[in-house]
C-alpha positions in Angstrom: -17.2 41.4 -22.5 -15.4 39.1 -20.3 -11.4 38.4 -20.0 -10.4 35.4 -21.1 -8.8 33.4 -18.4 -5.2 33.1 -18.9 -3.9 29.3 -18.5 -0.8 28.9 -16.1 2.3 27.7 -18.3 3.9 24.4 -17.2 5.8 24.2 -14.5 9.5 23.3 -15.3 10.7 20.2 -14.0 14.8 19.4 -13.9 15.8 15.9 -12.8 18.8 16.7 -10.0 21.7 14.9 -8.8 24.9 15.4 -6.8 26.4 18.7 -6.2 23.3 20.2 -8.3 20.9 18.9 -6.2 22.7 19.8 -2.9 22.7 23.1 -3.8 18.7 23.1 -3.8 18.6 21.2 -0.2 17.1 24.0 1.8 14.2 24.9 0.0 13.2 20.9 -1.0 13.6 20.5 2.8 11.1 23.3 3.5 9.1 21.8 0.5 8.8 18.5 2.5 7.6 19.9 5.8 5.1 22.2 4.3 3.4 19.5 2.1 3.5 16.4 4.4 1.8 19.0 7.3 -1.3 18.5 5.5 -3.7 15.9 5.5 -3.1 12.7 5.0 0.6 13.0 6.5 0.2 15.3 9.3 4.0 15.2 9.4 5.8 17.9 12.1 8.9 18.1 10.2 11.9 19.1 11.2 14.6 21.7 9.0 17.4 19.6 10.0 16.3 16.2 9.6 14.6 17.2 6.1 18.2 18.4 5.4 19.8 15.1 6.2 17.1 13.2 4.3 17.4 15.5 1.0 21.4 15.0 1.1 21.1 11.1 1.1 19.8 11.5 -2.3 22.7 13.9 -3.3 24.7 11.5 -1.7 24.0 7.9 -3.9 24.6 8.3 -7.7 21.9 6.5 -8.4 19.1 8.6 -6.6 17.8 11.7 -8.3 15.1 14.4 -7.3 12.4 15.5 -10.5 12.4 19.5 -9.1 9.3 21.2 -10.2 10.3 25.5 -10.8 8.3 28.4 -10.6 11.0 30.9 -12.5 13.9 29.9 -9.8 11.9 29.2 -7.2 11.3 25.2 -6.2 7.6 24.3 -5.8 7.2 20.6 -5.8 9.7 17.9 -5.9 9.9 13.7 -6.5 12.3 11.3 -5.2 13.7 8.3 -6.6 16.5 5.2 -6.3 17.7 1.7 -6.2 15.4 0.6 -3.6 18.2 -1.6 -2.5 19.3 1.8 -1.5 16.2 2.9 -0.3 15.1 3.3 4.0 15.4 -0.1 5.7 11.6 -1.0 6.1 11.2 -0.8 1.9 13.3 -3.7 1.0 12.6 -5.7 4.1 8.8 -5.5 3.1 9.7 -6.6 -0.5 11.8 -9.5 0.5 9.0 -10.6 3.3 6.2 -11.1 0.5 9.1 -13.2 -1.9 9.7 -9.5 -4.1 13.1 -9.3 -5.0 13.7 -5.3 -4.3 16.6 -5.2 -6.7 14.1 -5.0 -9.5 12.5 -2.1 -8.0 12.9 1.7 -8.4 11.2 3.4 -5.3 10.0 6.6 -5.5 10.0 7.9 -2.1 7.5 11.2 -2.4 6.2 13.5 -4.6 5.3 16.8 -2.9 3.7 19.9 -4.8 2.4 23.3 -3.4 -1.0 23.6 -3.4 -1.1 26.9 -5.5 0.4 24.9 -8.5 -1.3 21.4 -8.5 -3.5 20.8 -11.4 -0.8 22.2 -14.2 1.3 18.9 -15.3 3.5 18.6 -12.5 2.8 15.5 -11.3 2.2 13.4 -14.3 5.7 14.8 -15.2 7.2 13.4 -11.9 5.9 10.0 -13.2 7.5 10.5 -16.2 11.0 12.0 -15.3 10.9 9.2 -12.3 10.2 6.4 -14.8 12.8 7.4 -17.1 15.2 7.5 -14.7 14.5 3.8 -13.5 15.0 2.9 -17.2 18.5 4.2 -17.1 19.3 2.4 -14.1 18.1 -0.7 -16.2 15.8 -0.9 -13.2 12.2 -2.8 -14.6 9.4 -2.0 -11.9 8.7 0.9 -10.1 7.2 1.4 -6.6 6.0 3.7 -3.9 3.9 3.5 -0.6 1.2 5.9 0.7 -0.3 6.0 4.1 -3.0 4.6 5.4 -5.6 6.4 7.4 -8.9 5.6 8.2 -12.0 7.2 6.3 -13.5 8.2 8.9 -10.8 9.7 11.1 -12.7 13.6 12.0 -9.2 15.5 10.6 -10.0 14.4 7.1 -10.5 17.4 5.4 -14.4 17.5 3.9 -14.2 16.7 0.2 -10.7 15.0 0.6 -10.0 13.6 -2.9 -7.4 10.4 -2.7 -5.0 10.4 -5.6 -5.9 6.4 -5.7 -7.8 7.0 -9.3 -4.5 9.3 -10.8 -2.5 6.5 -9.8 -4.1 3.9 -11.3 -4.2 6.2 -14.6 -0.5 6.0 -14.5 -0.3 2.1 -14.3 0.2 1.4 -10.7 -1.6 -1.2 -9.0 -2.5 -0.9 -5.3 -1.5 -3.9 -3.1 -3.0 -3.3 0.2 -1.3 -6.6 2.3 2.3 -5.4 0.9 3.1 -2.9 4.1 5.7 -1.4 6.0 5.7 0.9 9.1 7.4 4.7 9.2 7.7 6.7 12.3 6.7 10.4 12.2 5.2 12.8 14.7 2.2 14.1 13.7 1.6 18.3 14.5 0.3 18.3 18.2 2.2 15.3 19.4 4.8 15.0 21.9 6.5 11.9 20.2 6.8 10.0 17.4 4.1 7.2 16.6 4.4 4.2 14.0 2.6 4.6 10.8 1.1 1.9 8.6 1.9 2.5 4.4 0.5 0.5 1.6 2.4 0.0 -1.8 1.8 0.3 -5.3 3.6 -1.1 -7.7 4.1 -1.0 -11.8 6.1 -3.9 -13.4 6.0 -3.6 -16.9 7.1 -7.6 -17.2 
């Protein structure tokens, strides 16, 4: 006779602000770097500047981080604020295509482990995100993914895109809405500019 397979519980998630949130910054930071070194991001992070990052959040009273928990242990995280308050290059895009930014929530990442996609967590981060905006009496929501090209050789074989989980949630992909990030990818010496696309859901 064979075991039944045992379904992994759902994760916990916990939406985090101010001096609750600070007190998680080391392990989101090292959530960050570990996550973004894969494919599509390639991202060398650094500890310190993913500390600085994660305490911006803590910092505005209007951001908040959608932690996703393992018992105690952090395993995924979401980000989102006023993107008025948002990285310079996000509002500047917005207000460039007519898109007043004011009306947007932007959710800056969503990061998971690999061990625990597939169990809720990131339709979850949607959901906590989205509620969040609502509280702010904020009426769209955005985010921006990279763009790399398809055929680039360090694309993992059977790369899936999250393009179609996206769209599942309601967000609509507008390609010519762009802005540029600088990161260094692992094997660099320096940084290099990096093109991302936005998707956007405005429920009016």
């Amino acid at each position: 006779m064979t075991p039944r397979r045992m379904t992994p519980p759902p994760l916990r998630l916990e939406t985090l602000s101010g001096a609750a949130l600070q007190a998680r910054l080391p392990a989101l930071s090292h959530l960050r770097i570990a996550v973004f070194a894969e494919w599509p991001y390639l991202y060398d992070g650094d500890a310190a500047h993913e500390a600085r990052y994660i305490a911006a959040y803590a910092a505005d009273p209007d951001a908040a981080v959608v932690v996703a928990f393992d018992g105690e242990a952090p395993v995924g995280m979401a980000t989102c604020q006023p993107m008025l308050a948002s990285h310079g290059p996000v509002p500047a895009a917005f207000r460039a295509r007519g898109l007043d930014p004011a009306r947007f929530c932007y959710f800056g990442e969503s990061v998971l482990l690999p061990a625990y996609r597939g169990r809720g967590a990131g339709v979850g981060f949607f959901a906590a995100r989205e509620a969040h905006a609502r509280r702010l009496g904020l009426p769209a929501a955005a985010f921006c993914a990279v763009q790399r090209d398809p055929n680039d050789p360090r694309r993992p074989a059977g790369y899936v895109p999250l393009d179609g989980f996206w769209r599942r949630r309601g967000y609509v992909h507008h390609p010519d809405l762009t802005c540029v990030f600088a990161w260094k990818e692992h094997g660099d010496e320096r940084e290099t500019p990096h093109r991302l696309a936005f998707w956007l859901k405005d429920p009016r």
